[in-house]
DRENDO-1510 file (C-alpha; in Angstrom, 1 decimal, always signed):
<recs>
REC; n; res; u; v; w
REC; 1; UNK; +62.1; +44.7; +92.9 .
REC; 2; UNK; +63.0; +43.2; +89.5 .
REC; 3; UNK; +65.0; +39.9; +89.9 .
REC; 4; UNK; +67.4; +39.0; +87.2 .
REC; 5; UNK; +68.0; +35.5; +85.7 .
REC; 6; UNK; +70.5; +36.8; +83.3 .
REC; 7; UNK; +73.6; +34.9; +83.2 .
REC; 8; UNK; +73.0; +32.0; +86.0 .
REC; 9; UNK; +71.6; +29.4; +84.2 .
REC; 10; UNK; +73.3; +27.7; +81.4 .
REC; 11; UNK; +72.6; +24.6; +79.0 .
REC; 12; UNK; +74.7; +21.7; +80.0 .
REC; 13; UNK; +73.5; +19.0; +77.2 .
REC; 14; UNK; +71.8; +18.8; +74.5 .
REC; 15; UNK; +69.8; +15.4; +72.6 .
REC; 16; UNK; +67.8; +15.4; +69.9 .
REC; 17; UNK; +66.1; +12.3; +67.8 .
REC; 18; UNK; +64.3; +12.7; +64.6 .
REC; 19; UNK; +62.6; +10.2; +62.6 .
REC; 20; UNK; +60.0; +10.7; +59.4 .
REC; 21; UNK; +56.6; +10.7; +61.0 .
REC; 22; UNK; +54.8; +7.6; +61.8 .
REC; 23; UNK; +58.1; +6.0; +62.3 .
REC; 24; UNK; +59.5; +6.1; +65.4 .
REC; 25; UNK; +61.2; +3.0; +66.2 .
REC; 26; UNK; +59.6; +3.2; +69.6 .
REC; 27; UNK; +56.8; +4.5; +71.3 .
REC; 28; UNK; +56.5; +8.7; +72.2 .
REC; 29; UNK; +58.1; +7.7; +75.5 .
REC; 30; UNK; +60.9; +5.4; +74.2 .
REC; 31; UNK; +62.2; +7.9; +71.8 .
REC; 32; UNK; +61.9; +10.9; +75.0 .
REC; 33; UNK; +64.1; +9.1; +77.0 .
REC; 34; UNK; +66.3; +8.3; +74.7 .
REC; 35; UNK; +67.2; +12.1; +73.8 .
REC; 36; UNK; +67.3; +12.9; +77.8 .
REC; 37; UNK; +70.2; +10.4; +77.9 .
REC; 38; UNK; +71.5; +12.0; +74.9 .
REC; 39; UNK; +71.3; +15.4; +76.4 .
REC; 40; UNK; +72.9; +13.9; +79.9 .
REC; 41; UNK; +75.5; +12.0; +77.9 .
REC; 42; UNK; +76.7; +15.7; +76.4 .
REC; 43; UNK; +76.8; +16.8; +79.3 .
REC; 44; UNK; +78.5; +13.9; +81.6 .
REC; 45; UNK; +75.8; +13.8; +83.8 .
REC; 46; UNK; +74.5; +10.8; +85.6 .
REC; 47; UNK; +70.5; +10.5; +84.0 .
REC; 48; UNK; +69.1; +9.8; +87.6 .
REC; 49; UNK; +70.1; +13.3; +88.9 .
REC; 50; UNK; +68.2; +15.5; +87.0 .
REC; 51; UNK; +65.2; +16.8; +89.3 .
REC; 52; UNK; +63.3; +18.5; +87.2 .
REC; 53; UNK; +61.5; +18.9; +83.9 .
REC; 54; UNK; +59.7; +21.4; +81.7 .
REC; 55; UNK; +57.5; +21.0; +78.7 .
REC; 56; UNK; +55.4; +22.8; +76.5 .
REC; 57; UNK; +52.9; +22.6; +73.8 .
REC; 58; UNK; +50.4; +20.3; +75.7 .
REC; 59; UNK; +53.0; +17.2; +75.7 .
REC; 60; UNK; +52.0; +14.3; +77.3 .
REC; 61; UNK; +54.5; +12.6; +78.8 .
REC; 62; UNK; +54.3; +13.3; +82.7 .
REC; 63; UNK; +57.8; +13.2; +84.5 .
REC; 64; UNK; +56.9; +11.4; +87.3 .
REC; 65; UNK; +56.4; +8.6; +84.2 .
REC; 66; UNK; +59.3; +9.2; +83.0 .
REC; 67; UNK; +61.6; +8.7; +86.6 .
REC; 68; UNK; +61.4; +4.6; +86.4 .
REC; 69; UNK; +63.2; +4.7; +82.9 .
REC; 70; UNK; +65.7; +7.5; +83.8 .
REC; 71; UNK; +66.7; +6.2; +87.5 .
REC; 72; UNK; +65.4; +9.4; +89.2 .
REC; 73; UNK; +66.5; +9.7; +92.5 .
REC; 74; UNK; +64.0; +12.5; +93.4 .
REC; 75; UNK; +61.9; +14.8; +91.3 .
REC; 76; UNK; +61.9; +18.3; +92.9 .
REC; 77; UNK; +60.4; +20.0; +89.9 .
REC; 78; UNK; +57.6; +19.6; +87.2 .
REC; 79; UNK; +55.6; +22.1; +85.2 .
REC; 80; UNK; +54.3; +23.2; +81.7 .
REC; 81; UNK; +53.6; +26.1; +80.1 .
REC; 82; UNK; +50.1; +27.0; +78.7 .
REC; 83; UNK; +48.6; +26.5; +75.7 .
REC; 84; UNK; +48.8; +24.2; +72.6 .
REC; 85; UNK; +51.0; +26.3; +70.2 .
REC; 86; UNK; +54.8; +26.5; +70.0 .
REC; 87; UNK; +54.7; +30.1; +71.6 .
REC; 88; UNK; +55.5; +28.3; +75.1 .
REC; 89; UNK; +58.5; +27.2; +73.8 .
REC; 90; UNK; +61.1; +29.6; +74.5 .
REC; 91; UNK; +59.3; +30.2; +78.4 .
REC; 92; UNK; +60.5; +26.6; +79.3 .
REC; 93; UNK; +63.7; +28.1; +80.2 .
REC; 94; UNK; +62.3; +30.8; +81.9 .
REC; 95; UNK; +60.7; +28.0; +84.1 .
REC; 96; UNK; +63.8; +26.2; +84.4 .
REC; 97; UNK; +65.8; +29.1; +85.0 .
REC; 98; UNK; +63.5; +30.2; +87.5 .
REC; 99; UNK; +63.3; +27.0; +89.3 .
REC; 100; UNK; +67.2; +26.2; +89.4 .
REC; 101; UNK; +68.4; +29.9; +90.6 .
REC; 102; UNK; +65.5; +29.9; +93.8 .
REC; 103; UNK; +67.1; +26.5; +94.9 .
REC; 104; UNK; +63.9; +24.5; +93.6 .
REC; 105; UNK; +65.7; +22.0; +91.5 .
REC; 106; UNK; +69.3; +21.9; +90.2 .
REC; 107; UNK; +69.0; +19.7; +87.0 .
REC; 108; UNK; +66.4; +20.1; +85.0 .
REC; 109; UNK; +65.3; +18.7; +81.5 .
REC; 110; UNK; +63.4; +20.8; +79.1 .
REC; 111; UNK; +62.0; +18.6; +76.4 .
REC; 112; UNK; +59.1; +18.0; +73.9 .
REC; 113; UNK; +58.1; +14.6; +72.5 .
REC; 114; UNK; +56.3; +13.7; +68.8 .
REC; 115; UNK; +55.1; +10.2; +67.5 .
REC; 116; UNK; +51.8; +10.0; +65.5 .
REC; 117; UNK; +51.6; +6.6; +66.4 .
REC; 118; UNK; +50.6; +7.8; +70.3 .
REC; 119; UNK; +50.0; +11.6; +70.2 .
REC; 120; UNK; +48.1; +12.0; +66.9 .
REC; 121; UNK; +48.7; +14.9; +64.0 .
REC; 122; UNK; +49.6; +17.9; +65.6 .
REC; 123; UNK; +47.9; +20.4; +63.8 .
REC; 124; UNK; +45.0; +18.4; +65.3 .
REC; 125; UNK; +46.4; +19.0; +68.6 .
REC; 126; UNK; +46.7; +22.8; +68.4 .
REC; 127; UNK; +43.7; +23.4; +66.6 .
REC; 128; UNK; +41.9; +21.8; +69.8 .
REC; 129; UNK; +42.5; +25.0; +71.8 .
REC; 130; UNK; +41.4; +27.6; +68.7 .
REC; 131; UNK; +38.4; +26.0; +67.1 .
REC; 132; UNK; +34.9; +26.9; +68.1 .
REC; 133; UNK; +31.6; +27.6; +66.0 .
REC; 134; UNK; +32.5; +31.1; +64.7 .
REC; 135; UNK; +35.5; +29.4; +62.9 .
REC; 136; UNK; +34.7; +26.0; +62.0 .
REC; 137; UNK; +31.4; +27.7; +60.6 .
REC; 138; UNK; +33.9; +29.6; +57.7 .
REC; 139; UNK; +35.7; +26.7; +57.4 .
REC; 140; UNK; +38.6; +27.2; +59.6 .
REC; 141; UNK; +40.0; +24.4; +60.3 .
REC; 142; UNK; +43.9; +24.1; +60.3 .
REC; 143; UNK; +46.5; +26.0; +61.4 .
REC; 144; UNK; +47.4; +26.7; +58.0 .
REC; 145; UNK; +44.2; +28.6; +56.8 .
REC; 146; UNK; +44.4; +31.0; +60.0 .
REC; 147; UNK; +48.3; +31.7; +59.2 .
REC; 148; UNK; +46.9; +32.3; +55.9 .
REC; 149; UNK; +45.0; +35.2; +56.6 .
REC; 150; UNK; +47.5; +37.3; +58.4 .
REC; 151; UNK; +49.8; +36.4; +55.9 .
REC; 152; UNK; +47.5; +38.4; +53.2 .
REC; 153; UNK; +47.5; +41.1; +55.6 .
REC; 154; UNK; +50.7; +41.0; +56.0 .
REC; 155; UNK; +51.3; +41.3; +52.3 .
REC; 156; UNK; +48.2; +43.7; +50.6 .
REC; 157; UNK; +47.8; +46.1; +54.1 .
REC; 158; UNK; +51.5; +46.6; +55.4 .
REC; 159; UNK; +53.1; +46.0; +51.6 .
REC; 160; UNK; +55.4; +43.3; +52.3 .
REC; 161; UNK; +56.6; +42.0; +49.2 .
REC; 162; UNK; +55.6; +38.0; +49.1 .
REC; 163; UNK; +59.4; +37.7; +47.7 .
REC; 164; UNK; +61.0; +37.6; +50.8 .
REC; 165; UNK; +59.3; +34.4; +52.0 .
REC; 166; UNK; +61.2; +32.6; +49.0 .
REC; 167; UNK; +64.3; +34.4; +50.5 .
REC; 168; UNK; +63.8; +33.1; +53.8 .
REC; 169; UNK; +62.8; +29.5; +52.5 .
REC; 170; UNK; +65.5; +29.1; +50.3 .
REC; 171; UNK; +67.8; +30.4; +53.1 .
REC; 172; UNK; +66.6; +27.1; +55.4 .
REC; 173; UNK; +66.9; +24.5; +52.7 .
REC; 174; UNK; +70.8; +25.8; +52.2 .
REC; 175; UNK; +71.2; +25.5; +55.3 .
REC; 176; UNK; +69.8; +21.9; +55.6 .
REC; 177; UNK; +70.4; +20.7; +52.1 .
REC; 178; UNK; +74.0; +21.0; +54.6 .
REC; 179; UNK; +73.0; +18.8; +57.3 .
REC; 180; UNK; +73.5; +15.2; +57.5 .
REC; 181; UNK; +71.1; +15.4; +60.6 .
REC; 182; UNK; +68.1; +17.2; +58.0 .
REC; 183; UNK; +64.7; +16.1; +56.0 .
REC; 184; UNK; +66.5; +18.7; +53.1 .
REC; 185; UNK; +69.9; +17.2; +53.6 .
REC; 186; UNK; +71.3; +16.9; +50.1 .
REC; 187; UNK; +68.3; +18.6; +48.6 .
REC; 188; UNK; +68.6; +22.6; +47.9 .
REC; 189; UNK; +65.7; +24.1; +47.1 .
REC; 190; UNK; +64.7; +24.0; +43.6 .
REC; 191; UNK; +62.8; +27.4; +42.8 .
REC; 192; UNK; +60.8; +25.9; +40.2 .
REC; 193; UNK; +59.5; +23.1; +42.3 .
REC; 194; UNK; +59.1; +26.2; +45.2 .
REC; 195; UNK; +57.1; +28.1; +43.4 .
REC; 196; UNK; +54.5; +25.5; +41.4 .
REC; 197; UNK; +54.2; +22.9; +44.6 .
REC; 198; UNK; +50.6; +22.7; +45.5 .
REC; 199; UNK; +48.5; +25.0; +47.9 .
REC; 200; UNK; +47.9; +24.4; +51.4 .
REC; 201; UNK; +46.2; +27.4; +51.9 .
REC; 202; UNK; +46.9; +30.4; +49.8 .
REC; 203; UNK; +49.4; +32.0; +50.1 .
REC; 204; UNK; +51.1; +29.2; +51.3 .
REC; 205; UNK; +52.6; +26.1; +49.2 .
REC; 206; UNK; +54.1; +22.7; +50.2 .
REC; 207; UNK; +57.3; +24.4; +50.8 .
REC; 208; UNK; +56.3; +27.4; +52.9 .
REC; 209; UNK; +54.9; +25.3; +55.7 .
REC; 210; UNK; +56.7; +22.9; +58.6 .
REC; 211; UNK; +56.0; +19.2; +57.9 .
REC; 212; UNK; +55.7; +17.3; +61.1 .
REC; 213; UNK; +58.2; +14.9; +62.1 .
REC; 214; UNK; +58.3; +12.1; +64.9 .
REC; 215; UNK; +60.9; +12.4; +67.9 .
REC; 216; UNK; +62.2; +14.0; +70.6 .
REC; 217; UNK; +64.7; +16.8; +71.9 .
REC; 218; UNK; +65.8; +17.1; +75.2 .
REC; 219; UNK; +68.0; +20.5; +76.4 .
REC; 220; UNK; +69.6; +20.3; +80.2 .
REC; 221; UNK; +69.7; +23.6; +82.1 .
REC; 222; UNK; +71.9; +23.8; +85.4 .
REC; 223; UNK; +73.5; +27.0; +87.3 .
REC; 224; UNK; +76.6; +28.0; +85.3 .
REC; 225; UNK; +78.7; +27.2; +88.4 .
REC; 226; UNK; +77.8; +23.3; +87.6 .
REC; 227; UNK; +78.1; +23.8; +84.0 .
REC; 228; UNK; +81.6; +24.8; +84.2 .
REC; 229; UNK; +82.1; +21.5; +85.8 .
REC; 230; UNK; +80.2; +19.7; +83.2 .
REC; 231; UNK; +81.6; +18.3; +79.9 .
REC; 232; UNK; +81.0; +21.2; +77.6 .
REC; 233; UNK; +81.2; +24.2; +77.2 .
REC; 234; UNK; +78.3; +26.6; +79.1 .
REC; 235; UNK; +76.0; +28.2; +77.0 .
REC; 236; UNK; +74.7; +30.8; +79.3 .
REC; 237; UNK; +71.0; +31.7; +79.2 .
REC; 238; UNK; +71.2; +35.9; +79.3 .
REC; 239; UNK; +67.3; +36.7; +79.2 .
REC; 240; UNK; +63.7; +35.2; +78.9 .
REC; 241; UNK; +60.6; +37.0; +78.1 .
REC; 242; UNK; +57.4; +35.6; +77.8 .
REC; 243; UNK; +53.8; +37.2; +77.7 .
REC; 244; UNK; +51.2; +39.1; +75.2 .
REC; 245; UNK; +49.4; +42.6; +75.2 .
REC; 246; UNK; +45.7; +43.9; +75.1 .
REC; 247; UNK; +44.4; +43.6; +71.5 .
REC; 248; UNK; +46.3; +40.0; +71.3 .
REC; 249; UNK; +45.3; +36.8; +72.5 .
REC; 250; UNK; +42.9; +34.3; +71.7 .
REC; 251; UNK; +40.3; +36.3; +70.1 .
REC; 252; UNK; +39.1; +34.3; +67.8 .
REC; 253; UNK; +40.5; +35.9; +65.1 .
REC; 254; UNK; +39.4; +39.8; +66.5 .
REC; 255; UNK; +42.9; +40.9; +67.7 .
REC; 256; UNK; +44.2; +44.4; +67.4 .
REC; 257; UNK; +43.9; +45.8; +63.5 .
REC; 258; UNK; +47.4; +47.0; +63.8 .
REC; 259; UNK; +48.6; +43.3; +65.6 .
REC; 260; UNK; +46.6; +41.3; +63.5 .
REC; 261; UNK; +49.6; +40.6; +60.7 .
REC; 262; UNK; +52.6; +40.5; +63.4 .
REC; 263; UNK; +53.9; +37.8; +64.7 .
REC; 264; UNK; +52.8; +39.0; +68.2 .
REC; 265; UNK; +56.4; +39.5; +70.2 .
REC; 266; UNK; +56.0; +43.2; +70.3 .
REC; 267; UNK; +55.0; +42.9; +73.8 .
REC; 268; UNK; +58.1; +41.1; +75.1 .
REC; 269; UNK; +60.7; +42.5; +72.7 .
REC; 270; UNK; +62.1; +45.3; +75.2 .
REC; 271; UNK; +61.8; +42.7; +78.4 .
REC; 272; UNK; +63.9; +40.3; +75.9 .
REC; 273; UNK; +66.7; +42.7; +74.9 .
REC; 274; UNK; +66.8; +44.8; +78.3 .
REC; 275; UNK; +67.2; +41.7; +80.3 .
REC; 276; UNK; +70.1; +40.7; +78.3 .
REC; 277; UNK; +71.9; +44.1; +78.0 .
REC; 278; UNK; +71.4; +43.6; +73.9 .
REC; 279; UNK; +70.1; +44.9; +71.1 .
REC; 280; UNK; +69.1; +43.6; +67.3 .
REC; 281; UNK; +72.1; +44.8; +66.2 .
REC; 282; UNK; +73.9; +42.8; +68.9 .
REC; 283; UNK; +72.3; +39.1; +68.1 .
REC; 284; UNK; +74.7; +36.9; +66.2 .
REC; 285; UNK; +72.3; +34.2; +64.8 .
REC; 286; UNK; +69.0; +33.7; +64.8 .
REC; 287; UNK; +67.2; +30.3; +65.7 .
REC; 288; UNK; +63.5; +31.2; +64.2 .
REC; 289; UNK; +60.4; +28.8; +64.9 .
REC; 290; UNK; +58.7; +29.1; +61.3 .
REC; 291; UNK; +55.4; +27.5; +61.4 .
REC; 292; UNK; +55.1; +29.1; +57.8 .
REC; 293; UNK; +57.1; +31.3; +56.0 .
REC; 294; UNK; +55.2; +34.8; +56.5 .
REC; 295; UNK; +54.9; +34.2; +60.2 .
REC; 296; UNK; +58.7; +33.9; +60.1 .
REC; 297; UNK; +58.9; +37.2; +58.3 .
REC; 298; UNK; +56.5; +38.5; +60.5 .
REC; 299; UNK; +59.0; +37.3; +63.8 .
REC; 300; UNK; +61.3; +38.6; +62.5 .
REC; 301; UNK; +59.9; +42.0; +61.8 .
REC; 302; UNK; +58.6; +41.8; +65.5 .
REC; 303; UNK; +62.6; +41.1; +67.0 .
REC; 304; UNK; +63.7; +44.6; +65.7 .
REC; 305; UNK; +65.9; +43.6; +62.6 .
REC; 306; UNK; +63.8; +45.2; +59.8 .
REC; 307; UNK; +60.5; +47.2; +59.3 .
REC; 308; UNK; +57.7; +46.4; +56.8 .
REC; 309; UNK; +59.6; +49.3; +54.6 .
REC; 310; UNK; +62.8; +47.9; +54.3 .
REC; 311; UNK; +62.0; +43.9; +54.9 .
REC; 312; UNK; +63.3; +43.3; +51.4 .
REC; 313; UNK; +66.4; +44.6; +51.6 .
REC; 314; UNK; +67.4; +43.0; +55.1 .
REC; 315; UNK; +65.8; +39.7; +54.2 .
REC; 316; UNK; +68.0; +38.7; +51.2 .
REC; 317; UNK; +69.0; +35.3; +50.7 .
REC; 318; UNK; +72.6; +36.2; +51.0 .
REC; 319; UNK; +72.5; +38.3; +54.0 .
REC; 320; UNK; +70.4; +35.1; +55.9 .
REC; 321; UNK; +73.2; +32.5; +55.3 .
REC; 322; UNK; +76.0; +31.0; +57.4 .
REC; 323; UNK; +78.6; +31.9; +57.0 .
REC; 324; UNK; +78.9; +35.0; +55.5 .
REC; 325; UNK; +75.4; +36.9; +55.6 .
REC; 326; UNK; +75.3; +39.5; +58.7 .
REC; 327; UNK; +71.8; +37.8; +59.8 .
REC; 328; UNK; +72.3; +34.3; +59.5 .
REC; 329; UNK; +68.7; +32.1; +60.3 .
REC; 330; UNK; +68.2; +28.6; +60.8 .
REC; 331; UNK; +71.7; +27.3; +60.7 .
REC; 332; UNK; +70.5; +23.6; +60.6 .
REC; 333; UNK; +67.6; +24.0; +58.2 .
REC; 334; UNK; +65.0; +25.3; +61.0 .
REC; 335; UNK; +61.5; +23.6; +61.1 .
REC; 336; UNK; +61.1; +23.9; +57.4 .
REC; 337; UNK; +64.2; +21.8; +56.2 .
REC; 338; UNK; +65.5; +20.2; +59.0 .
REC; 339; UNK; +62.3; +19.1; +60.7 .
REC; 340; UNK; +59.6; +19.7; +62.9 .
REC; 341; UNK; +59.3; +18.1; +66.2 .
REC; 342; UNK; +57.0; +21.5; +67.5 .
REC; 343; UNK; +59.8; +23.5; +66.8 .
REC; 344; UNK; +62.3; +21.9; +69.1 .
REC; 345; UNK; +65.2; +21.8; +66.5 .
REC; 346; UNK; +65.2; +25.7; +66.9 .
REC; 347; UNK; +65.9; +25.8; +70.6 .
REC; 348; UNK; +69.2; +22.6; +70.0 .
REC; 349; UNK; +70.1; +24.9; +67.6 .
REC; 350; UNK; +70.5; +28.0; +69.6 .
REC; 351; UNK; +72.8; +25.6; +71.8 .
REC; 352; UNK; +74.6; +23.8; +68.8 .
REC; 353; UNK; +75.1; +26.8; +67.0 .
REC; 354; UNK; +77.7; +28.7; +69.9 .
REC; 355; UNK; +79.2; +26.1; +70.3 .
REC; 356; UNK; +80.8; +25.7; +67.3 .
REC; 357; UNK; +78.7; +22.2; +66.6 .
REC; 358; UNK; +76.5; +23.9; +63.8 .
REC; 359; UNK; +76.4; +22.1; +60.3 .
REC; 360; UNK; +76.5; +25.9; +59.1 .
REC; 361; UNK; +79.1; +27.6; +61.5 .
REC; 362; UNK; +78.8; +31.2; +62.1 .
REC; 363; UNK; +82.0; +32.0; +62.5 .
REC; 364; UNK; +82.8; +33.8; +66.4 .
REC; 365; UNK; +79.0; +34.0; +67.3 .
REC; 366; UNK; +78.8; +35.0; +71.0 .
REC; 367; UNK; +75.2; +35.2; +71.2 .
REC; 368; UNK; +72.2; +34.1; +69.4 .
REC; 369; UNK; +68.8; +34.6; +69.8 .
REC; 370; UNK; +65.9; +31.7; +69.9 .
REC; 371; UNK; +62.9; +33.1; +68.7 .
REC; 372; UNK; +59.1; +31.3; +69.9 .
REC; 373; UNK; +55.9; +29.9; +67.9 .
REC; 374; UNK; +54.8; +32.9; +66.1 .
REC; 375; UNK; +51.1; +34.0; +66.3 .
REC; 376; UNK; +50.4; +32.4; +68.9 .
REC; 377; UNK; +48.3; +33.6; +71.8 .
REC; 378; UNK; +51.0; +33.3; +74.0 .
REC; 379; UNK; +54.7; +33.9; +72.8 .
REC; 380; UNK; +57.9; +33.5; +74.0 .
REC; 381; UNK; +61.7; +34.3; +73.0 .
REC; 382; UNK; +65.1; +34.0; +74.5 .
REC; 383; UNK; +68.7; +35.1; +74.2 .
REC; 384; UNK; +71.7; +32.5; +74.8 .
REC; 385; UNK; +75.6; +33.6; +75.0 .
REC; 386; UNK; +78.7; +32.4; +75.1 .
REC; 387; UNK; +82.0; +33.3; +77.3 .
</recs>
């Protein structure tokens, strides 16, 4: 028996605080609950009756910590998902979800908090989980360098032209060159700067990579019944899928020849899309977690819109704009131009975006699709809608 979340959950509030890293006018807490009052504020809820939370991404900032600040009346719920990456983040909801609809909780946070001045770098942070001899003894050290790799598979075994990173680059810093709330806002991408800004780790330049940012997003899930009684308008959460195949995983850099370059959602695309009753064809805007630019290609690839033959003529700079290209991305500059609080401005987005609060509108979008860390060891997706 196969029990389906699709349709009773929806996001009630959203909160999000962003500051350039190492400033955060408080410490990693202060800022958290500060963007879970923002997020019950949206919503017209009282702080002290959400019951639950869900994290991701190894944050540290325990609920039960949290309940003195927030007034918590009772915490009914608490848990993480696994492992240090931004592939958890998309499962939070399936958590949540999962929690609210078998009576465990009925308001529950989702969050993820960022302050170098308490948690460190972050590429520190998910390195922890990867590193071992066998990769520091090449070298490997940073997130960057293993992206890196795949990306030149991705490129010189499965023929991707490296022209459609620009694309999808260019396509986020329109976006947030647009947003008051944005690193890029003001700034469009010069190509000239793109294309002669230093290495990172080859293929990759300044501007192909996420750039961390302190803060804190905060995203309240409740059954849809209360959220039609709530302040704003219900974005439903239609369909979760979380997971990862043989040949995938952490293994040490060994995965599946044919898996090695992807972004590693082939094994929960069909659970995504059948759950929801959806196809590609049927997904309005896309929220995309770009740790780099290839591995955003590579996601994308993975979700069904192109293949490796035709990636250049579906990613095109004019076809990945709001409001007029047919696969809009990143409507508020995504992790690249708006910033990077481990991807959480993707999932406020997905919300934002339906309900007509986007700094790029995409003009009637009924559904739109949050897509996970990519390359991770574990990855997640999910698919929100609108009435």
């Amino acid at each position: 028996m196969t029990f389906n979340i699709s349709g009773k959950t929806a996001v009630a509030g959203v909160g999000y605080r962003q500051y350039k890293r190492g400033t955060a006018p408080t410490p990693e807490r202060g800022v958290l609950v500060r963007a879970i009052v923002d997020a019950c504020e949206d919503a017209g809820l009282d702080p002290a009756d959400v019951d639950g939370f869900v994290s991701y991404g190894d944050d540290k900032n325990e609920p039960v910590r949290l309940m003195p600040d927030l007034g918590t009346k009772e915490l009914r719920w608490s848990s993480q998902v696994w492992g240090g990456g931004g592939g958890g983040i998309a499962a939070t909801f399936a958590h949540a979800s999962a929690a609210i609809t078998t009576g465990q909780a009925k308001a529950i946070v989702i969050f993820r908090a960022l302050a170098e001045g308490n948690s460190g770098r972050l590429a520190e942070a998910v390195m922890a989980h990867h590193l071992n001899d066998h990769m520091v003894g090449v070298g490997l050290t940073a997130p960057a360098q293993v992206c890196a790799m795949r990306a030149q598979r991705l490129f010189e075994y499965h023929g991707v032209p490296k022209s459609v990173c620009e694309e999808l680059v260019r396509a986020s810093y329109y976006h947030g060159s647009r947003n008051p709330d944005a690193i890029a806002y003001g700034k469009e991408l010069d190509l000239d700067a793109f294309r002669t800004s230093r290495w990172i780790a080859e293929p990759f330049r300044l501007f192909d990579c996420s750039r961390e940012n302190d803060g804190a997003g905060a995203i309240l899930l409740v059954s849809t019944e209360m959220a039609r009684d709530l302040r704003k308008k219900p974005v439903k959460l239609l369909s979760v899928a979380q997971g990862t195949q043989k040949g995938w995983g952490d293994l040490i850099e060994n995965d599946d020849m044919e898996l090695y370059a992807t972004a590693g959602f082939r094994a929960i695309r069909d659970r995504l899309y059948n759950q929801a009753g959806l196809t590609p064809a049927d997904i309005d805007v896309v929220q995309l977690y770009e740790n780099f630019s290839a591995q955003g290609v590579a996601s994308l690839i993975d979700h069904g819109f192109c293949t490796y033959e035709n990636v250049a003529e579906v990613l095109r700079f004019d076809n990945l704009i709001a409001p007029t290209g047919k696969l809009p991305v990143n409507t508020s500059g995504g992790n690249l131009a708006h910033g990077f609080v481990h991807g959480f401005v993707t999932a406020v987005e997905s919300i934002r975006c339906l309900r007509g609060e986007s700094p790029n509108p995409v003009p009637n979008a009924k559904t739109s699709l949050l897509c996970g860390g990519p390359s991770s060891p574990t990855i997640s997706s999910a698919i929100f809608g609108i009435d």
